[in-house]
N, C-alpha and C positions, 0 to 999 in steps of 0.2 A: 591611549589617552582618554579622559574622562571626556562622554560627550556635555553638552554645553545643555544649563537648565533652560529648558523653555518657559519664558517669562508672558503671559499676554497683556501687550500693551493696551491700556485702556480696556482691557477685556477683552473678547473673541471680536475684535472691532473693524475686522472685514465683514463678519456676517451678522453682527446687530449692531444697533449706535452704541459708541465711545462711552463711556461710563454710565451706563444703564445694569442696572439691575440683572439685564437678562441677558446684557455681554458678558459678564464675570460669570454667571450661574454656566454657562457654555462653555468657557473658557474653563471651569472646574469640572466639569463632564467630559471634557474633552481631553482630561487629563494634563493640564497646565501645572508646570511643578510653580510656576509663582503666578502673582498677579501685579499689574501694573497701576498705578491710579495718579491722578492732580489734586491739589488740594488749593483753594481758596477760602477767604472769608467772604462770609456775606459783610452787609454793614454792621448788622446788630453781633457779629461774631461768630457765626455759627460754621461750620467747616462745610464745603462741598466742594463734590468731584466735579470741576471744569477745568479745562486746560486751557481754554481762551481768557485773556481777558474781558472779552464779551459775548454776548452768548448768542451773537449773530449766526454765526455758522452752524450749531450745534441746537436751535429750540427756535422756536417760531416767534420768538421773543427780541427784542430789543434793549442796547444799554450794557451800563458796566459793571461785573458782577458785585465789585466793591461798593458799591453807591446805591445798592439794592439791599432790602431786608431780606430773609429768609422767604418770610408770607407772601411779599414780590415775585422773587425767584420762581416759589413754586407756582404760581401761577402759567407757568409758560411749560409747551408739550418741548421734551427732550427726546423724542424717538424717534418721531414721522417723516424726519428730515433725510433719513437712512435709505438708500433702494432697498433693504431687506427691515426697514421699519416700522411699528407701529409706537402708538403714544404710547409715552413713557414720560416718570416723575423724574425731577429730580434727585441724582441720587445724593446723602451725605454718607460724611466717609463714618459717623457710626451703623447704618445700616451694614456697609461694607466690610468692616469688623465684624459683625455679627456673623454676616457669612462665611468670614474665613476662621471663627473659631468652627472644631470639632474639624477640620480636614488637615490637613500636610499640607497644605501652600505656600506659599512666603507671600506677605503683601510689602510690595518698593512704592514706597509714598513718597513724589514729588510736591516738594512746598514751590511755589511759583514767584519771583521776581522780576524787575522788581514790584513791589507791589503800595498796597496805600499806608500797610497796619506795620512796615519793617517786619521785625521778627516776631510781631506777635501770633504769626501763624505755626513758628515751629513752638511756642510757651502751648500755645492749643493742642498741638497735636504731641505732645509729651503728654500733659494733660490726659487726651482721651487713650492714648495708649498705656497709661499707669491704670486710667478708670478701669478699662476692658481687661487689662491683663495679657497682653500680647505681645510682649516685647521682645519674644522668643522666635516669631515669624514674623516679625516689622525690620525692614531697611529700609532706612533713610537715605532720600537726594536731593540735592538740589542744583544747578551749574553755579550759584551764587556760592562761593567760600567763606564768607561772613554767614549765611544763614546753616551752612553746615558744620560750623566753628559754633555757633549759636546752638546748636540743636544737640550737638557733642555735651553741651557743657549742661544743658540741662535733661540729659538723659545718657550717661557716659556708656552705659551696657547695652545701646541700639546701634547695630552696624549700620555703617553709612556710605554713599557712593559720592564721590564729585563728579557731576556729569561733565563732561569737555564739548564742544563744539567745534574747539581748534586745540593744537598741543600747547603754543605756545610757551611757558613759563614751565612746563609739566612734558616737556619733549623726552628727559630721562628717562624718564618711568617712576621716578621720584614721583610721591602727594606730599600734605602738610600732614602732621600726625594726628588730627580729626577727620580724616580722610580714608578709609577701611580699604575699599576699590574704586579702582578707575574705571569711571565712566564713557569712554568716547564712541561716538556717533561711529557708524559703518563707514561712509566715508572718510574717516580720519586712517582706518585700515586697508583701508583700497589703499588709499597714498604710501601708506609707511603699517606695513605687516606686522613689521620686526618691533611695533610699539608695542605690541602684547607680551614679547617675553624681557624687554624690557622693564613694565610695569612688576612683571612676573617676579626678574631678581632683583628689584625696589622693595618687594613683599608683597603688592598688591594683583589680585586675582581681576576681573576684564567683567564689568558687566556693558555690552555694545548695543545700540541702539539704533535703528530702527532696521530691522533684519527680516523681510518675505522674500528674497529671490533664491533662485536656487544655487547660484555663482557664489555668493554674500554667506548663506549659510553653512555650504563647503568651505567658503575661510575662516568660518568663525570656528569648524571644529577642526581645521586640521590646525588652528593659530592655537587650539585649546582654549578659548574663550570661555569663561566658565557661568556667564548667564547671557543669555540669548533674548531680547526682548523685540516681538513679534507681533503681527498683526491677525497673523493666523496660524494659532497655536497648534491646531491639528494636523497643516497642511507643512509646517515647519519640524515638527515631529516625524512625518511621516517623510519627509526628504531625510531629514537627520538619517533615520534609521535605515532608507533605501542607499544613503550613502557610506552605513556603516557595513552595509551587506558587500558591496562592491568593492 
């Protein structure tokens, strides 16, 4: 059975801060077959990688990323807040494009929900994925079906994930047919295993999230999981393959 692509969530984001510049540069050294990111608007429009709605957690900063300009934004350090950090800018997701042209990556762009601008974040990110040229390593997610239905219709040739939380409506393994692969959390496969080959003869291929244990990651390849989104891409690869050995 194919093992499972190791995806790094937010970047190598156990050992630098979460969408920083210098977690994806690691995570690409580290040999990461994909990369993971969030995408918001600023107020003035502008795209960046945060995955809070505020950027409490994540920058020494204060407030909501929506209701903030871009020149706001960057005002505030994104790094130092890390045990393994220093300052860092904020990153946006055209810098991030830039770095994954010229390598083999796949970049999975999360649009975030709900939010202040509805769908005008996936019109954005159609947009700068026409500008760059990239549509050939870009999947699309979102756990919103409206915003993935939305983002289908204006970019029909970018693969797309529904991320899950819970099975509910989607217990089959059936999606909607804007719907590429299923997306569901690790814990939705602790409960119910057998949801992966379900999806599987639905049509749909398993991207699972959020995967560093070592228990977690032996399910996701012996279930045949076919992307693996991790927090520590090296240290996930290297169980992968010590469990391929055995």
């Amino acid at each position: 059975m194919q093992q499972p692509s190791v995806v790094a969530h937010r970047g190598a984001s156990t050992d630098r801060p979460e969408h920083t510049i210098g977690a994806y540069e690691l995570a690409i050294k580290e040999g990461a077959d994909g990369l993971e990111c969030d995408i918001r608007l600023s107020k003035d429009g502008e795209i960046v990688c945060v995955h809070d709605r505020t950027l409490t957690r994540t920058s020494n900063g204060r407030g909501t990323v929506s209701a903030m300009t871009l020149a706001e934004l960057q005002q505030h350090d994104y790094g130092s807040w890390h045990k393994h950090g220093q300052p860092a800018e904020l990153l946006l997701l055209d810098q991030l494009l830039e770095l994954v042209k010229g390598t083999n990556a796949q970049l999975f762009v999360e649009t975030k929900h709900p939010v202040r601008y509805r769908n005008e974040v996936e019109h954005k990110l159609a947009a700068a994925l026409q500008r760059h040229g990239l549509q050939d390593q870009i999947v699309m997610m979102s756990f919103s079906p409206t915003a993935v239905k939305a983002f289908r219709e204006l970019a029909p040739d970018i693969r797309t994930v529904l991320l899950l939380d819970r099975l509910g409506r989607y217990r089959s393994g059936a999606l909607p047919p804007f719907a590429d692969y299923a997306g569901p959390g690790i814990h939705l496969l602790r409960n119910d295993p057998a949801y992966v080959d379900r999806a599987r003869r639905a049509g749909h291929e398993t991207y699972v999230w959020t995967v560093d244990n070592a228990e977690d990651i032996a399910l996701c390849r012996d279930l045949g999981v076919r992307y693996l989104a991790t927090n520590a891409p090296a240290n996930t690869r290297r169980l992968l393959t010590a469990n391929l050995a055995t």
